[in-house]
C-alpha positions in Angstrom: 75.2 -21.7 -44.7 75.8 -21.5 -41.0 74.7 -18.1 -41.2 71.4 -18.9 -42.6 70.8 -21.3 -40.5 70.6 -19.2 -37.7 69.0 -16.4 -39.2 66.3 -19.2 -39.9 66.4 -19.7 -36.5 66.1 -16.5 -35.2 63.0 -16.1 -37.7 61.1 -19.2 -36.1 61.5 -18.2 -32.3 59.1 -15.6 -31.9 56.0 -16.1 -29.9 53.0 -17.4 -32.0 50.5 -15.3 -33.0 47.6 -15.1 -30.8 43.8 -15.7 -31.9 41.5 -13.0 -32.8 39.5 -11.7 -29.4 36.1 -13.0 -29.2 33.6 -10.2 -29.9 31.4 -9.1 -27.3 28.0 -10.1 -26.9 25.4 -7.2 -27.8 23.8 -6.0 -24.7 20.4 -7.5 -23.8 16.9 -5.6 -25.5 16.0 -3.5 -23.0 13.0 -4.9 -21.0 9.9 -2.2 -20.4 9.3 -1.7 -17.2 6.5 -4.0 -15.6 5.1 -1.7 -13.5 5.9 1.1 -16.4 7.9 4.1 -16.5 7.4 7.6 -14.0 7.0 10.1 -16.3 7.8 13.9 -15.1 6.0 17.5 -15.9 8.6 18.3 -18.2 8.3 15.0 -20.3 4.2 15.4 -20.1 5.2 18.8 -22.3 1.5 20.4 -22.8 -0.8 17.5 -22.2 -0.8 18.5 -18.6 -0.3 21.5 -16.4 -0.8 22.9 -12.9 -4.5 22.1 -12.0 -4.5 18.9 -13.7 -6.8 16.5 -11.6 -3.7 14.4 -11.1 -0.1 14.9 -10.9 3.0 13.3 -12.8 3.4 10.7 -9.6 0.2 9.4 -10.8 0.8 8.6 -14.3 3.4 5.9 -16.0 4.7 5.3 -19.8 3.6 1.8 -20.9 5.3 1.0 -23.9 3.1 -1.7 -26.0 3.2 -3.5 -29.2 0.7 -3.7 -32.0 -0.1 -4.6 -35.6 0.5 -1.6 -38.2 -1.6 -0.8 -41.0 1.3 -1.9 -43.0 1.2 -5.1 -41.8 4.3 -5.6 -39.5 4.5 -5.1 -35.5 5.3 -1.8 -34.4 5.9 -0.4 -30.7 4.1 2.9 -29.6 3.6 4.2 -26.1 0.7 5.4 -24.2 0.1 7.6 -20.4 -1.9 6.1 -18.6 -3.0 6.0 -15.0 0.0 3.8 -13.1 -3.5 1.3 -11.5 -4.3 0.6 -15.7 -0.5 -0.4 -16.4 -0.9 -4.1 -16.2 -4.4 -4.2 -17.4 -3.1 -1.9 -20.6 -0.6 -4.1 -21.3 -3.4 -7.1 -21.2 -5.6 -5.4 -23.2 -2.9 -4.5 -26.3 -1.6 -8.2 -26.0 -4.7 -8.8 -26.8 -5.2 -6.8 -29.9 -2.3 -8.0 -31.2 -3.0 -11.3 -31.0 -6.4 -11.0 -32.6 -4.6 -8.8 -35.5 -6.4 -6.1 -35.0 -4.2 -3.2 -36.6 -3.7 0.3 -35.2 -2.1 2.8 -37.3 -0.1 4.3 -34.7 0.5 5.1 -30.8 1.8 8.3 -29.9 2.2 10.4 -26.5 -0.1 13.7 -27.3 2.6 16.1 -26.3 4.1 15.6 -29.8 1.6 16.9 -31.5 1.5 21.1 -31.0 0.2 22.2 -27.7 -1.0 18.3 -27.5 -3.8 19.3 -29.5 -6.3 16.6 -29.7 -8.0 17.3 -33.0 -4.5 17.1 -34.4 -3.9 13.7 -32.9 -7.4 12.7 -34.1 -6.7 13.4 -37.2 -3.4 11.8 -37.5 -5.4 8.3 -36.8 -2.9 8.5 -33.4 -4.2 5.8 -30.9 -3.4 8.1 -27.2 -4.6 7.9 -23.5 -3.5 10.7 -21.3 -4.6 13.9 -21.9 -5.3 16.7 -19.1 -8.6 18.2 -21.1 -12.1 18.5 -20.3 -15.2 16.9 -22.1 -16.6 19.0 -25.1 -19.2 21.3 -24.1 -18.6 20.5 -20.3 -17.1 21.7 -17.5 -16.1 18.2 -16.3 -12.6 16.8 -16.5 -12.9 14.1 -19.0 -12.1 10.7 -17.9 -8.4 11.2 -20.3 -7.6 13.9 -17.9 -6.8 11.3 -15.0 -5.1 8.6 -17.2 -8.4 6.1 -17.5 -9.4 6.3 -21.0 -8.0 5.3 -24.4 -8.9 6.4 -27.8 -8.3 3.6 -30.3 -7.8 5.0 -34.6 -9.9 8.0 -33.4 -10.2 9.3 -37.4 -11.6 5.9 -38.8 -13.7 6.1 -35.1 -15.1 9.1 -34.9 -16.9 11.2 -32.0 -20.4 12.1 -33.5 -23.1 14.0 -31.9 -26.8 13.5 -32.0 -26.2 17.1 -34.1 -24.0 16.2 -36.0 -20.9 17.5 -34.8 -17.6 15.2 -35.4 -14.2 14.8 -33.8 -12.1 14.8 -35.6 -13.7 17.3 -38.2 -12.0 15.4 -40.9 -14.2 12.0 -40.5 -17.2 12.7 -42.6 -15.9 9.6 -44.5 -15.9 7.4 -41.8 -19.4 8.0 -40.3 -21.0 5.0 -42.4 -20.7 2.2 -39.9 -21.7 -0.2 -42.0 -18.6 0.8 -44.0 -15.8 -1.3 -43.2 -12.3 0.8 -43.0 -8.9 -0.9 -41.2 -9.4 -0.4 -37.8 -12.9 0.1 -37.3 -14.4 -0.9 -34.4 -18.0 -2.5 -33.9 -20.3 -3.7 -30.8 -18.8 -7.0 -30.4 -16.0 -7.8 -32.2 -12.5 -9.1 -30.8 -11.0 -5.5 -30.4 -14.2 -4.3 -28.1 -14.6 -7.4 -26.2 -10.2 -6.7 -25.1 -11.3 -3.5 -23.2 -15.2 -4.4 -22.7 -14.8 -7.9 -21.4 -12.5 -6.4 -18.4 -15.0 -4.1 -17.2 -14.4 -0.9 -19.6 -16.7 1.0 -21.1 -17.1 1.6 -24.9 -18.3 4.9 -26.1 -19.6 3.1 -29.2 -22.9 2.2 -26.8 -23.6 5.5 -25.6 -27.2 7.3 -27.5 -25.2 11.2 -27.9 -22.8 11.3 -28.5 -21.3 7.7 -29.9 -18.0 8.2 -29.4 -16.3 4.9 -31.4 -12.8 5.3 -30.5 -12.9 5.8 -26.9 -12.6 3.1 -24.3 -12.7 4.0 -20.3 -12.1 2.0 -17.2 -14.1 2.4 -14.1 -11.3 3.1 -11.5 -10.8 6.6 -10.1 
């Protein structure tokens, strides 16, 4: 018995166990930028080269939400010229807030050679782009970070001949057709860029160009 009891004893004078450690926290979402991101020449990929009419320094990555055709808030990104970053972000709260939906925002270098008929036809909302206007020898306004192109298939470029970018938007020339996305003199998603000073290529005689907004800083 006296042997038990001490073995007992013995049993009960260990330390006691210790709690479970707390887990840690999850870090904080990351924050974008407010001023937005520097991009570099090698991120840009193809949408810009030497000779561009501006340089890397002069462009940022503004990463904005909006509402998906399906629905549900995504986040996209666009280049844009680092004076529009604040604006841009104005402009998409906007659009977001009036439920407009875009299909998708994409940087154009992921499409091959940042091919712009390519991200026309993919419905790809984009900004920066170091091209010149069709049939021009003039930088377009893309080419320095100042324009955006909003669901360019369902908003098509269309010339007094005919001509349409992207080629694949015969279906969508009927304005008076009503597709997701579409955009028309006046409604909520023109009046975001119109209303602070950009202009809308849906008012221009040849060519009406639907989808593409641009600011008038330089």
């Amino acid at each position: 018995m006296l042997a038990a009891a001490v073995l007992l004893a013995g049993c009960g004078s260990g330390p006691a166990p210790q709690p479970p450690a707390p887990t840690p926290a999850p870090p904080p979402a990351a924050t974008p930028a407010p001023d937005g991101t520097p991009v570099s020449a090698a991120e840009l990929g193809p949408s810009w080269h030497a000779g561009c009419p501006v340089g890397p320094g002069e462009l940022r990555r503004v990463e904005v939400e909006h509402l998906g055709y399906d629905g549900t808030i995504h986040r996209g990104a666009l280049i844009v010229h680092r004076s529009l970053v604040p604006q841009v972000r104005q402009i998409f709260a906007e659009l977001l807030a009036v439920k407009y939906p875009i299909e998708r925002i994409r940087t154009v270098e992921r499409y091959p050679n940042a091919e712009d008929e390519l991200s026309m036809r993919d419905n790809n909302t984009s900004a920066f782009n170091c091209r010149g206007i069709p049939g021009s020898d003039s930088w377009s306004q893309h080419a320095y970070g100042l324009a955006i192109d909003i669901n360019p298939l369902v908003n098509p470029y269309i010339s007094k001949s005919g001509r349409l970018e992207p080629a694949t938007a015969a279906e969508y020339v009927d304005r008076n057709r009503r597709h997701p996305g579409t955009l028309t003199g006046g409604d909520d998603a023109v009046r975001a860029f119109t209303d602070r000073g950009w202009s809308w290529g849906g008012d221009w005689t040849d060519p009406k160009d639907y989808q593409h907004f641009e600011s008038p800083r330089r």
